[in-house]
SERO-4910 file (N, C-alpha, C, O; in steps of 0.05 Angstrom, whole numbers):
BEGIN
 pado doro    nc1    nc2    nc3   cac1   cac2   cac3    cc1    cc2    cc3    oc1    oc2    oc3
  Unk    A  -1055   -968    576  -1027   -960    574  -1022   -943    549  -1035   -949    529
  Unk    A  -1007   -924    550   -999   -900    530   -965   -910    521   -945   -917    533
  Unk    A   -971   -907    503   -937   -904    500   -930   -886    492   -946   -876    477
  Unk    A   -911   -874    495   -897   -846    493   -869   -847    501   -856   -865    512
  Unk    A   -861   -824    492   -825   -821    496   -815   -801    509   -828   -782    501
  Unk    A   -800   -792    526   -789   -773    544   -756   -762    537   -735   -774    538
  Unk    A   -759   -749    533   -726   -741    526   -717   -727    550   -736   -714    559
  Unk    A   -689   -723    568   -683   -703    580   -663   -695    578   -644   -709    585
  Unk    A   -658   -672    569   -631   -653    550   -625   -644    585   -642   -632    597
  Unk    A   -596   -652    598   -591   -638    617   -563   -619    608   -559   -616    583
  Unk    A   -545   -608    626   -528   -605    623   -498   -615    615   -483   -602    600
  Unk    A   -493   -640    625   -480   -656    623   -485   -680    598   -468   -687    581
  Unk    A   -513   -689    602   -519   -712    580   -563   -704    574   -583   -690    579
  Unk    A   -552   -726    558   -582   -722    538   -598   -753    539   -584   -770    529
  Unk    A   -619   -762    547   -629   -783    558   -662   -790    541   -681   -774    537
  Unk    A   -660   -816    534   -683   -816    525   -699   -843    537   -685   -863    541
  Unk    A   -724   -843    542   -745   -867    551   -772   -874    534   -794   -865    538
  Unk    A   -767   -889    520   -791   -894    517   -806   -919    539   -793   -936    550
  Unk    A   -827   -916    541   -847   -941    553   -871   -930    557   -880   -907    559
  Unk    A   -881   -952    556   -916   -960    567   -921   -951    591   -911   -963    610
  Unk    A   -938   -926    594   -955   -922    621   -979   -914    622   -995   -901    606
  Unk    A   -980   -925    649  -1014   -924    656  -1011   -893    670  -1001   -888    692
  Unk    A  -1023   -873    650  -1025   -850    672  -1048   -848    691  -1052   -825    699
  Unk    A  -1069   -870    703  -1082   -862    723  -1065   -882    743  -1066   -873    766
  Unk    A  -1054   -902    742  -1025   -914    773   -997   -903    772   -981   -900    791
  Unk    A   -994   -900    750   -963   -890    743   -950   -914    740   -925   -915    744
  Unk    A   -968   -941    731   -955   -962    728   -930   -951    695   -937   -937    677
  Unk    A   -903   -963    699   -891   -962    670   -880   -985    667   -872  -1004    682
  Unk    A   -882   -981    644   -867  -1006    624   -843  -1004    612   -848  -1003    588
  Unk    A   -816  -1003    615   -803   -987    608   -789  -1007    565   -784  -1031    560
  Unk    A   -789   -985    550   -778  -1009    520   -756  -1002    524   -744  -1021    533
  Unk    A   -739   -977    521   -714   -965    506   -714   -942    529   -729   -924    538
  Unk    A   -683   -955    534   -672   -923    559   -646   -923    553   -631   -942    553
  Unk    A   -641   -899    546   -612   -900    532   -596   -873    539   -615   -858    545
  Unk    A   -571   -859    540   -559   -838    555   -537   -829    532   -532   -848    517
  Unk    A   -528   -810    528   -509   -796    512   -500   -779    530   -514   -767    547
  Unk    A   -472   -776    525   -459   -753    553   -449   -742    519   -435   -753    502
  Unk    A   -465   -711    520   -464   -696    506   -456   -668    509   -457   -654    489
  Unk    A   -448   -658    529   -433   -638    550   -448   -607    531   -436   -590    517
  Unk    A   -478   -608    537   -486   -581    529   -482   -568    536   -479   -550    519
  Unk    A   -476   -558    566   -462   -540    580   -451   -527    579   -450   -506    592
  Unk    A   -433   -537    556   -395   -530    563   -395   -498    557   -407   -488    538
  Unk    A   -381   -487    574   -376   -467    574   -397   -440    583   -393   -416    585
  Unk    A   -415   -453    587   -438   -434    590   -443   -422    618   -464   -409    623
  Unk    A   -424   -427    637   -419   -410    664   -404   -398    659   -400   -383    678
  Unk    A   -387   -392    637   -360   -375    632   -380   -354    608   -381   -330    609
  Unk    A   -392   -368    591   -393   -352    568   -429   -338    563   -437   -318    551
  Unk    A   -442   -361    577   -467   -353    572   -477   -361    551   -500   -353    551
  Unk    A   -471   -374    529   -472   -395    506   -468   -417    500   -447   -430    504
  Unk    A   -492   -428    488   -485   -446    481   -466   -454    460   -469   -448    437
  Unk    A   -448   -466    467   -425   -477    442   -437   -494    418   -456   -510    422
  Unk    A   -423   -488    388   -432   -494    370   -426   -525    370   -444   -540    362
  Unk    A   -397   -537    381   -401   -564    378   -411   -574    399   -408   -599    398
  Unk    A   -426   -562    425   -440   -577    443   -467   -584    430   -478   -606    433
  Unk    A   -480   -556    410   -508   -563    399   -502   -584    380   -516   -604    378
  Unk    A   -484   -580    366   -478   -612    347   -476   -634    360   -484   -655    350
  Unk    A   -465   -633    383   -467   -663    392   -499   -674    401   -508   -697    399
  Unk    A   -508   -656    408   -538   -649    419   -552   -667    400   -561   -689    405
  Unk    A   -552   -652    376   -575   -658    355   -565   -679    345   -586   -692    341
  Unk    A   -544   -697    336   -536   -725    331   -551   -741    353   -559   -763    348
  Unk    A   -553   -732    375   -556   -754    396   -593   -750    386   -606   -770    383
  Unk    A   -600   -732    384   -627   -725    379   -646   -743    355   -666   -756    352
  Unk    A   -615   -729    338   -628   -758    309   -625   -788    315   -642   -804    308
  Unk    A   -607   -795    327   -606   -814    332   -636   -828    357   -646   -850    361
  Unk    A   -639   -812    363   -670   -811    388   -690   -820    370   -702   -842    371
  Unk    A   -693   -802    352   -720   -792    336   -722   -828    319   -742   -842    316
  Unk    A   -703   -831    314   -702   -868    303   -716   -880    314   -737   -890    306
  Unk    A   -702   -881    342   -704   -898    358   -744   -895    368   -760   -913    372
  Unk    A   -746   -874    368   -781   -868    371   -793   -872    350   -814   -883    355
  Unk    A   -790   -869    327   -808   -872    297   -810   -902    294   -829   -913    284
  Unk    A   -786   -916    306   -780   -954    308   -805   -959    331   -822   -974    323
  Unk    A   -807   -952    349   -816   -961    370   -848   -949    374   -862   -956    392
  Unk    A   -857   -924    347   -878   -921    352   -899   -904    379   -922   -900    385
  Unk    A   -876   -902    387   -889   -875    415   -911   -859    405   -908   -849    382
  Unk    A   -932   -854    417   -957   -833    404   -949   -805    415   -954   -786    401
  Unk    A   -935   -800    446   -927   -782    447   -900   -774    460   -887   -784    478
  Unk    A   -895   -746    442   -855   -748    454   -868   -720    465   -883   -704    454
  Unk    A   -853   -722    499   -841   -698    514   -822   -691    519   -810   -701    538
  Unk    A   -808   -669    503   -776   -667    503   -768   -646    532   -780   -625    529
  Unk    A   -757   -647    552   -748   -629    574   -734   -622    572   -716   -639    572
  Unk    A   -724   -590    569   -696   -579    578   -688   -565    602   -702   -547    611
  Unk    A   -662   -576    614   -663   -565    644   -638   -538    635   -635   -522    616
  Unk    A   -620   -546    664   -603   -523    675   -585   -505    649   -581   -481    650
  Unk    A   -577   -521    629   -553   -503    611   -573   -486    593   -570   -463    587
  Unk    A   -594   -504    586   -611   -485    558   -623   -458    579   -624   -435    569
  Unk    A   -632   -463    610   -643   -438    622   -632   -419    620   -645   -398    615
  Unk    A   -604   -418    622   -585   -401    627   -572   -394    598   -560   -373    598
  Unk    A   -571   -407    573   -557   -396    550   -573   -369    535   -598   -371    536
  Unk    A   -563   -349    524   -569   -326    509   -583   -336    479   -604   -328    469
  Unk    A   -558   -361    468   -573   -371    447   -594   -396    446   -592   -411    427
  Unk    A   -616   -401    465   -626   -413    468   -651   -431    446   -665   -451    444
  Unk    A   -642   -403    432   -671   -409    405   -648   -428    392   -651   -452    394
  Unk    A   -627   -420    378   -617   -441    373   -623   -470    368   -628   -482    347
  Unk    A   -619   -482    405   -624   -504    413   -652   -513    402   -658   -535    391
  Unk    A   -672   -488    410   -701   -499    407   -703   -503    389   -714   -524    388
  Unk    A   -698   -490    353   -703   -492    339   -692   -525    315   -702   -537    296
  Unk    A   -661   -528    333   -652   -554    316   -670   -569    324   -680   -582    306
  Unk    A   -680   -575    353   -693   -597    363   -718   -606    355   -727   -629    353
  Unk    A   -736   -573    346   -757   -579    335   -752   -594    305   -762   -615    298
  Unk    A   -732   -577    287   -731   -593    266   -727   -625    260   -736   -636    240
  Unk    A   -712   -638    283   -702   -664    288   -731   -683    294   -740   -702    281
  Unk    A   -739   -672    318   -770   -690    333   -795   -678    329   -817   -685    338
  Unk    A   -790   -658    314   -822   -650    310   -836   -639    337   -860   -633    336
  Unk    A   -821   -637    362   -833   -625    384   -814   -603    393   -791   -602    384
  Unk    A   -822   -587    407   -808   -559    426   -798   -565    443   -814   -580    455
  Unk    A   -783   -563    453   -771   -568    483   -781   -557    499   -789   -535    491
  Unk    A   -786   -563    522   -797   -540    543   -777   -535    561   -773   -554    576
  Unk    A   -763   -515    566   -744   -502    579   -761   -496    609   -773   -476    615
  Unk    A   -756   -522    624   -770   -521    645   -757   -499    673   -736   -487    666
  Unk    A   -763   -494    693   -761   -473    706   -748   -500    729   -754   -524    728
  Unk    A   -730   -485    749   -719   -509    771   -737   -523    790   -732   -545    800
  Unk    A   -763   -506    796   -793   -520    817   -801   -536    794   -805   -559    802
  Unk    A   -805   -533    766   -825   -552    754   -804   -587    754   -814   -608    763
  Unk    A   -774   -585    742   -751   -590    746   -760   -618    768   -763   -641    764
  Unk    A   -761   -600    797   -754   -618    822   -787   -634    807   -784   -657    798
  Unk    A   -809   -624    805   -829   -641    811   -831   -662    790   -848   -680    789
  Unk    A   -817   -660    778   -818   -691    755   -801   -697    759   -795   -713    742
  Unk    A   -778   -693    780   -750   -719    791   -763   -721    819   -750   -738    831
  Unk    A   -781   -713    834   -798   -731    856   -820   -746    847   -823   -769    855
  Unk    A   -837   -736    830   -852   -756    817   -843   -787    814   -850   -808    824
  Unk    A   -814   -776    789   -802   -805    782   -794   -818    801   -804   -840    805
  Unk    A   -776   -810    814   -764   -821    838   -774   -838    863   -764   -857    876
  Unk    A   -807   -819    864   -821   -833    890   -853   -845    880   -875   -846    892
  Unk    A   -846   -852    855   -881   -871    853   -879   -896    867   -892   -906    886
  Unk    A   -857   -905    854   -850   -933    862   -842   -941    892   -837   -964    901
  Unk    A   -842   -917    905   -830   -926    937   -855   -920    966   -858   -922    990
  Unk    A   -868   -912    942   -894   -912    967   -905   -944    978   -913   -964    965
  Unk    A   -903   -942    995   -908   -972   1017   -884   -985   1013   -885  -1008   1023
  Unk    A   -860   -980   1000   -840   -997   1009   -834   -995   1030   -833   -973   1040
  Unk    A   -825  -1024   1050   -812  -1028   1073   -793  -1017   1078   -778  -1016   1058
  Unk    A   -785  -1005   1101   -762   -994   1111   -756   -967   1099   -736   -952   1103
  Unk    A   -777   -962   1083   -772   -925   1069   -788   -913   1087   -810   -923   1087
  Unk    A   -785   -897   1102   -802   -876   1121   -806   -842   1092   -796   -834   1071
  Unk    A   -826   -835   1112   -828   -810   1101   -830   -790   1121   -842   -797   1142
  Unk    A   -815   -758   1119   -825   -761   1084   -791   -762   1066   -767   -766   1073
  Unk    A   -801   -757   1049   -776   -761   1027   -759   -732   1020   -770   -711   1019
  Unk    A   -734   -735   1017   -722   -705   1013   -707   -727    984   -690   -745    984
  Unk    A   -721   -716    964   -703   -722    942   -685   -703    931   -689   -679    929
  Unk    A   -652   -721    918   -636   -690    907   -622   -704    882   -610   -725    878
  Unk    A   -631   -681    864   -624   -699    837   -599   -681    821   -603   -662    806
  Unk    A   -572   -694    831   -547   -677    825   -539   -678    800   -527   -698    793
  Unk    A   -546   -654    778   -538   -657    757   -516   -642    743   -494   -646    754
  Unk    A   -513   -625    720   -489   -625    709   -485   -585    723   -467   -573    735
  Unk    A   -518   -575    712   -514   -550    725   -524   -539    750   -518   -518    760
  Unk    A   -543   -560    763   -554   -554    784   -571   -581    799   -574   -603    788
  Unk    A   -579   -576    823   -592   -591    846   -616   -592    847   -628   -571    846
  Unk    A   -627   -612    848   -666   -598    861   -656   -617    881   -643   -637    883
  Unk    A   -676   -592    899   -682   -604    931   -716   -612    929   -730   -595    919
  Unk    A   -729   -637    940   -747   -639    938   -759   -648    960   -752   -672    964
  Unk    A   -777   -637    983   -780   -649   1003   -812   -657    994   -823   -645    975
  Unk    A   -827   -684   1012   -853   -698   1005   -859   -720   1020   -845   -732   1036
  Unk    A   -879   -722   1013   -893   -750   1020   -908   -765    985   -899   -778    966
  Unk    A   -933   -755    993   -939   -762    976   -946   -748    952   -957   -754    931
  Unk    A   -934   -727    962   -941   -696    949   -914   -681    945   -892   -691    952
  Unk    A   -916   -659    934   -884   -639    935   -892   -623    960   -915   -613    958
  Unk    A   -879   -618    985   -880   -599   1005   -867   -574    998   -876   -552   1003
  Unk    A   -846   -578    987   -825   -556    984   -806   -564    963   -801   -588    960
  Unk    A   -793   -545    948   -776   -554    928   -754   -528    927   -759   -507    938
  Unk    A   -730   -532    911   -717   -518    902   -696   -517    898   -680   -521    916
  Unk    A   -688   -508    867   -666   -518    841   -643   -499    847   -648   -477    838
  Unk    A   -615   -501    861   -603   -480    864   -570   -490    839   -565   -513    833
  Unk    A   -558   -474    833   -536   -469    814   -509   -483    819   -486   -475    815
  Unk    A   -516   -502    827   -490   -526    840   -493   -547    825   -516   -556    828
  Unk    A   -478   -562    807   -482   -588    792   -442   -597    786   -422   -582    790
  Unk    A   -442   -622    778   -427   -627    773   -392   -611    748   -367   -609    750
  Unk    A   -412   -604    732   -392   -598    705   -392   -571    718   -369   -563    725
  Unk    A   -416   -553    725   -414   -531    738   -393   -519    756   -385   -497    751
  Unk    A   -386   -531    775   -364   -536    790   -340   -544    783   -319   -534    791
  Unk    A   -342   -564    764   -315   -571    751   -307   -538    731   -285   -527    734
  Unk    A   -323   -530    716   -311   -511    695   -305   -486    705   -292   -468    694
  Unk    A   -319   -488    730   -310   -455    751   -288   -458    772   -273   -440    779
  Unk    A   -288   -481    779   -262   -480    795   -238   -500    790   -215   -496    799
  Unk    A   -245   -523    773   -212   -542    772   -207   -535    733   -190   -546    718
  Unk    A   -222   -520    726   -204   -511    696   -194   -485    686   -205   -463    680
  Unk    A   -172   -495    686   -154   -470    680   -133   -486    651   -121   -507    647
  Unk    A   -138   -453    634   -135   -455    608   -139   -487    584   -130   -503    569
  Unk    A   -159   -479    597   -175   -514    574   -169   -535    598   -187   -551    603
  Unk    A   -150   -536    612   -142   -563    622   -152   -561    660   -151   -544    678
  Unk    A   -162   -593    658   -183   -588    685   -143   -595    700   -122   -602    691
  Unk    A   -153   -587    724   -131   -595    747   -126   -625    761   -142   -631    779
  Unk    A   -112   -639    756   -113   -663    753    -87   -671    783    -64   -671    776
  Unk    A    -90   -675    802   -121   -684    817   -115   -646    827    -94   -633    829
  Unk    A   -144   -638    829   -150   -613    847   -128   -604    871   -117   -622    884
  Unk    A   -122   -582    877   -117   -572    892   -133   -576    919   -157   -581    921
  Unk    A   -117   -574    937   -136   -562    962   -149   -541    961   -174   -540    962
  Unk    A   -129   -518    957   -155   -489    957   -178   -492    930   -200   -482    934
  Unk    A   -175   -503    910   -205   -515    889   -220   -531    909   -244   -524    913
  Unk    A   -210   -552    923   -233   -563    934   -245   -555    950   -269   -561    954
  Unk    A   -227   -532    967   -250   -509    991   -254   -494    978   -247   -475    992
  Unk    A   -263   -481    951   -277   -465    934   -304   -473    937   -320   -460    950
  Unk    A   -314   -504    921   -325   -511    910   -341   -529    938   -361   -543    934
  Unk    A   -327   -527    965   -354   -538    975   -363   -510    994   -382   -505   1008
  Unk    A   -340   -496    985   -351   -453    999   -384   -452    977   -404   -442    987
  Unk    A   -384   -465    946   -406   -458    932   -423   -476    939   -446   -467    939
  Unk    A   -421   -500    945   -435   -522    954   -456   -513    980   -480   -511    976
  Unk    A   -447   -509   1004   -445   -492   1026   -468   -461   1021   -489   -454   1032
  Unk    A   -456   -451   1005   -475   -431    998   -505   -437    982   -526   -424    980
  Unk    A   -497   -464    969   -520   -472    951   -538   -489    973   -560   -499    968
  Unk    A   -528   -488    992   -552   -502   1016   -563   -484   1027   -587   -485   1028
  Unk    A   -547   -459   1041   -564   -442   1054   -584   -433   1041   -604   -425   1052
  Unk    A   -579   -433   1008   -604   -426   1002   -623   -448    993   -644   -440    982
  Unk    A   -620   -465    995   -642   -487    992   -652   -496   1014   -666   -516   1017
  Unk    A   -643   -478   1032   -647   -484   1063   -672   -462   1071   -692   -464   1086
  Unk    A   -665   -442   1056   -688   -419   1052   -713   -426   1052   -731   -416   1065
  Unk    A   -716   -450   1033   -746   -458   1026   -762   -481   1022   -785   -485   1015
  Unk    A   -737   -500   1030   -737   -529   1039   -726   -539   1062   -702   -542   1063
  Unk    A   -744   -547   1084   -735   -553   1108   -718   -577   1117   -728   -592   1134
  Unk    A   -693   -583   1107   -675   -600   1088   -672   -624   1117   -675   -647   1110
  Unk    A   -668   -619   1142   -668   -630   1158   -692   -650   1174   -688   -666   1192
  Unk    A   -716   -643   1161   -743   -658   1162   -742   -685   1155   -755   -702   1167
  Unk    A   -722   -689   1129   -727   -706   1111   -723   -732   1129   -707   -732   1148
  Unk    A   -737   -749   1123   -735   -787   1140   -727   -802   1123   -727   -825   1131
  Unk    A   -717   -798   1092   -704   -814   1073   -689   -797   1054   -702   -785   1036
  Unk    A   -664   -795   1056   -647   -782   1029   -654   -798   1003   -648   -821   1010
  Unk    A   -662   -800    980   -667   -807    959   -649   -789    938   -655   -766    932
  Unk    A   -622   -803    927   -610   -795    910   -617   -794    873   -633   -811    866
  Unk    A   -609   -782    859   -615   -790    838   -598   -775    812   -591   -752    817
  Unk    A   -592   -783    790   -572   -774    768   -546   -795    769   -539   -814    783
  Unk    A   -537   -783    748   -505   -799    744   -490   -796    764   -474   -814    764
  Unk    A   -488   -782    781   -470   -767    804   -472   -791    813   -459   -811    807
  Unk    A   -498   -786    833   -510   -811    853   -505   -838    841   -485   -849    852
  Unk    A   -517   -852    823   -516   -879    811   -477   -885    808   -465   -905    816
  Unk    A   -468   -862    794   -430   -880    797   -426   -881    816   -413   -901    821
  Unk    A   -431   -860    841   -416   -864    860   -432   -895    876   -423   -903    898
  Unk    A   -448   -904    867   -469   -931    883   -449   -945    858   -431   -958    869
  Unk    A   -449   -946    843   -437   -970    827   -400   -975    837   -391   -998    839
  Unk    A   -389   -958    841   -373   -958    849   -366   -967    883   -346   -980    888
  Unk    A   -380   -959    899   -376   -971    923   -398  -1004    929   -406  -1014    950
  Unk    A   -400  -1012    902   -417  -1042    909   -382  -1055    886   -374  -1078    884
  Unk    A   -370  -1032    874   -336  -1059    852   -350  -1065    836   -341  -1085    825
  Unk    A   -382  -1054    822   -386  -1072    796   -362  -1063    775   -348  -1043    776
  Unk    A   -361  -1082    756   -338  -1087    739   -354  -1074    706   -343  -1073    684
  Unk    A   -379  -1067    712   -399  -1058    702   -424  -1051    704   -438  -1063    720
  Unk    A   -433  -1030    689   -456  -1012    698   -473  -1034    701   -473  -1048    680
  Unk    A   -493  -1046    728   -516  -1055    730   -539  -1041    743   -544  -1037    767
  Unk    A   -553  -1033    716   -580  -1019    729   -593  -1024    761   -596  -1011    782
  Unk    A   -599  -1054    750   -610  -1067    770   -608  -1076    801   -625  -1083    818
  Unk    A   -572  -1072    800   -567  -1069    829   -564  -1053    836   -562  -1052    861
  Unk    A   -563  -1025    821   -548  -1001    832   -588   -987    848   -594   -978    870
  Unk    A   -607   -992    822   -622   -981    832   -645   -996    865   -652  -1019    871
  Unk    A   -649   -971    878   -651   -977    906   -632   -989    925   -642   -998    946
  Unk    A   -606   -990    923   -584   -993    933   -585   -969    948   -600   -951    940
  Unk    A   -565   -966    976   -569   -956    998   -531   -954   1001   -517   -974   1002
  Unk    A   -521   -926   1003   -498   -922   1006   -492   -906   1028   -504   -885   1032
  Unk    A   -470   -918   1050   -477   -902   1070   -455   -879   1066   -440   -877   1047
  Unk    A   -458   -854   1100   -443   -841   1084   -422   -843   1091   -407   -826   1080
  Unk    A   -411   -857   1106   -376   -869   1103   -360   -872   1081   -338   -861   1076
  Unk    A   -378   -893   1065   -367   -897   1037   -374   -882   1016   -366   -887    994
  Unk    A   -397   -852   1024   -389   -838    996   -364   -820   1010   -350   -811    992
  Unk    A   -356   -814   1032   -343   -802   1040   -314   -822   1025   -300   -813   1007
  Unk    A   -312   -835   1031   -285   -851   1020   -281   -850    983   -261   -842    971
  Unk    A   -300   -857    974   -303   -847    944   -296   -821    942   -280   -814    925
  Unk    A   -309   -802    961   -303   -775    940   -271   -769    953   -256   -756    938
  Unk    A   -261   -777    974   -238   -768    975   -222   -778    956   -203   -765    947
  Unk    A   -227   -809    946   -206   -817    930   -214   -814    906   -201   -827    890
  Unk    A   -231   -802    898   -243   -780    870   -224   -763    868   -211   -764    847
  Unk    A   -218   -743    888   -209   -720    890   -182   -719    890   -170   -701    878
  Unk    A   -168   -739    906   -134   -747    899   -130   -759    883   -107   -766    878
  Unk    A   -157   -770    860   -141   -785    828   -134   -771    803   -148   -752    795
  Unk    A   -117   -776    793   -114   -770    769   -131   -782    742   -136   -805    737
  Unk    A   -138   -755    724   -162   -768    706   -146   -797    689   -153   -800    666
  Unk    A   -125   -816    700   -117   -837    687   -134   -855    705   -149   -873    701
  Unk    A   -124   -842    725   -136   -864    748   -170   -866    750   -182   -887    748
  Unk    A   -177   -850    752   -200   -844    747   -224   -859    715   -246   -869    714
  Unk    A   -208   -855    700   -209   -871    674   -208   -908    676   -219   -928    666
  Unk    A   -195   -903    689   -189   -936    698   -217   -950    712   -219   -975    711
  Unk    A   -232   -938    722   -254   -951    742   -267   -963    716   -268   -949    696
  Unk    A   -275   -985    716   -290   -993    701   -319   -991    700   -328   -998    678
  Unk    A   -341   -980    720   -354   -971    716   -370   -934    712   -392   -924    714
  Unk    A   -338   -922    704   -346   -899    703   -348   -887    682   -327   -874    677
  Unk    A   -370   -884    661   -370   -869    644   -345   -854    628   -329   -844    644
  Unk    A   -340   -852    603   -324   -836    594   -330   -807    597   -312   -792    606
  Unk    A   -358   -795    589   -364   -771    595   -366   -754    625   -367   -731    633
  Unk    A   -363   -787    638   -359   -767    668   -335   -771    684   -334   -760    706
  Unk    A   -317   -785    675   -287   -778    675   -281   -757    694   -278   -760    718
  Unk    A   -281   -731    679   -269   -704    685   -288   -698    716   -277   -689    736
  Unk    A   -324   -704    714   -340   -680    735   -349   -702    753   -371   -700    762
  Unk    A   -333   -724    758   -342   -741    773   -334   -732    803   -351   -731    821
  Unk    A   -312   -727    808   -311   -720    833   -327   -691    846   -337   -693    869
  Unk    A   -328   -674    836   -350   -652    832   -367   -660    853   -370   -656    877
  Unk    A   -380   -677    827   -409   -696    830   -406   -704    861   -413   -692    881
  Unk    A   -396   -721    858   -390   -731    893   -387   -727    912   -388   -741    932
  Unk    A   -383   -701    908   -369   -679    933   -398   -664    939   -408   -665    961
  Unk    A   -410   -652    917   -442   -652    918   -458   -668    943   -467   -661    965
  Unk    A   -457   -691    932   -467   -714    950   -464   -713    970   -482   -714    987
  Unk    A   -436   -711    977   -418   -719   1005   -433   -697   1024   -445   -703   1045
  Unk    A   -430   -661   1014   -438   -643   1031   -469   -639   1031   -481   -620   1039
  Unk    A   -476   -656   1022   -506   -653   1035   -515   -672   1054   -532   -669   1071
  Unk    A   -497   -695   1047   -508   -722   1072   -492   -706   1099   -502   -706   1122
  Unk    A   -475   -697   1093   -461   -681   1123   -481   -661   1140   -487   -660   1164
  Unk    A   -488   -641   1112   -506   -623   1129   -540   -637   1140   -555   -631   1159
  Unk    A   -540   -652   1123   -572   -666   1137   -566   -686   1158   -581   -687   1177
  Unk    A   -550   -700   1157   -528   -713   1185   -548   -732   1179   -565   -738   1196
  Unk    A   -548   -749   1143   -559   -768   1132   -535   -800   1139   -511   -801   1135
  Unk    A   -550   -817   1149   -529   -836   1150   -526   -852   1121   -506   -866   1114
  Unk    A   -547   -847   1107   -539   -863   1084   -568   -849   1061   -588   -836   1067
  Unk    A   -559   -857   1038   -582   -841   1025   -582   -877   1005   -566   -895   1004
  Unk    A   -612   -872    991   -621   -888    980   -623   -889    947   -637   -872    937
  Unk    A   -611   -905    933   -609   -894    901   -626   -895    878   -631   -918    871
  Unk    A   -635   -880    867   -653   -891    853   -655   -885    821   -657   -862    813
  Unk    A   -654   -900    808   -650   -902    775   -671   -885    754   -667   -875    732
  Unk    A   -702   -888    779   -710   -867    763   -721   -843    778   -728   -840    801
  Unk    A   -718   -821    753   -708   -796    766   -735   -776    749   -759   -780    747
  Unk    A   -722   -759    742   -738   -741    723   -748   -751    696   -769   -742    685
  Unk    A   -734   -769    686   -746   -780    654   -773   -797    658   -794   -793    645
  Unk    A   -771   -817    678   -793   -821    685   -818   -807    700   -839   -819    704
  Unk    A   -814   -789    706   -828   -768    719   -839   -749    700   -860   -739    707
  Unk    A   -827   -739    669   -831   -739    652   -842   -755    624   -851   -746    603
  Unk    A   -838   -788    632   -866   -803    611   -883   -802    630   -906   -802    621
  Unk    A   -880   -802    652   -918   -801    666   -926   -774    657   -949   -776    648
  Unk    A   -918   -751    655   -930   -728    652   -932   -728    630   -938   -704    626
  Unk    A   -930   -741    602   -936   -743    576   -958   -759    578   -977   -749    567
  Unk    A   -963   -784    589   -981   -799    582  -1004   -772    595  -1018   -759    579
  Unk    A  -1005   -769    619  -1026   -752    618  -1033   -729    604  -1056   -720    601
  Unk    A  -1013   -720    596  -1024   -704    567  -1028   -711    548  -1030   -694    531
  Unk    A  -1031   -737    543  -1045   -753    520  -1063   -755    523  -1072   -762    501
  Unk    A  -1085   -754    543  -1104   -765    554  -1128   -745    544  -1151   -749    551
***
């Protein structure tokens, strides 16, 4: 067993794992998993930059990481950056606080490398489980974008298209600083017109209708499963491999979409940071179980971070 640490800087939040793995089973161990909704994003479909207090929030959450690993002794840290750092102008920026903070580079991964360490994570653990058929179409809805991942035991097809939660929220329900509280109708047929478009083209190169198991994964997926089981609080443990059908994400995202961010605030298991891009998120969800004419998709807790300490331990090796 290796121990090592995984960081994943997304759009929306910043995530860190340490644990014990065996990189020849992909057995893990998991010590410390912990989440910061750090909104790197912000602004960066409008502006193409990264914002100065999004990188500050960044690197607090970072020092605060780097503790938490020097305590726990990890031999190796792999830091991942996905959808906002691909797309920002000031990207060195980012790379360069991060190096100073952890002593490693970020790797500003590309959306195919992306999907293959959120199918990795997602599907070690489900091979020979009962009642999972293959193959697997995993989709991991995040702050700036999607991976489509179709597989078995392998990646068949993949591909990361420009639809995520905050993404959608900052292009279509905010106007002048303030999001639209609850959305319009014509915002909500904007944003599943981009939704819609973000399939045809993931439809291009992933045969999205093959799939014999929807496998969800991110904050999107997990609130909207915590929320249609009434926990009164986030439980890892039930939410993950929990099975939501799509009736009830359909009933969630509509009553996402007619709340007000008070009401919305009120759920007790919904994050403060995802407040505002939760319905987004959901609506994500909703139009893809429609177009794959998925009766229910399957949830799963681990996603890309763990798909990323297995790919550390083997580069320890």
């Amino acid at each position: 067993m290796k121990r090592v640490a995984a960081v994943d800087c997304g759009t929306n939040s910043i995530r860190l794992l340490v644990a014990d793995v065996d990189p020849a089973t992909g057995e893990l161990k998991e010590l410390d998993r912990r989440m910061q909704i750090v909104r790197l994003g912000q602004g960066v479909d409008r502006t193409g930059r990264l914002a100065p207090e999004a990188l500050e929030r960044t690197f607090a959450a970072c020092r605060e990481y780097a503790a938490v690993i020097k305590g726990l002794g990890a031999e190796h840290v792999r830091f991942v950056a996905t959808s906002a750092s691909r797309d920002a102008e000031n990207r060195d920026d980012f790379v360069r606080g991060v190096v100073d903070i952890l002593g490693v580079e970020p790797e500003v991964i590309t959306g195919d490398q992306e999907a293959e360490f959120s199918f990795n994570g997602a599907t070690k653990e489900l091979t020979g489980h009962p009642h999972i058929e293959l193959p697997y179409l995993v989709v991991d809805i995040g702050g700036g974008s999607t991976e489509f991942v179709l597989g078995g035991e392998t990646v068949r097809a993949a591909r990361s298209v420009d639809v995520g939660c905050v993404r959608m929220t900052e292009r279509h329900l905010l106007h002048g600083g303030q999001i639209t509280d609850p959305p319009t109708a014509t915002q909500v047929a904007a944003i599943r017109a981009d939704i819609t478009a973000a399939l045809d083209r993931a439809e291009e190169t992933v045969p999205l209708t093959e799939a014999a198991t929807l496998v969800g994964l991110a904050g999107s997926v997990t609130t909207v499963a915590a929320i249609s089981q009434g926990l009164d609080h986030y439980d890892s443990a039930a939410i993950h491999h929990s099975r939501i059908s799509r009736a009830a994400v359909r009933e969630i995202t509509e009553r996402l979409l007619a709340s007000t961010h008070t009401e919305r605030a009120a759920i007790p298991v919904l994050h403060p940071g995802r407040v505002d891009v939760i319905a987004a998120g959901a609506l994500v969800l909703l139009e893809i179980m429609e177009r794959i004419d998925a009766d229910e998709v399957v949830v799963s807790e681990h996603d890309i971070l763990d798909g990323i300490a297995w790919h550390a331990a083997l580069d320890d090796e």
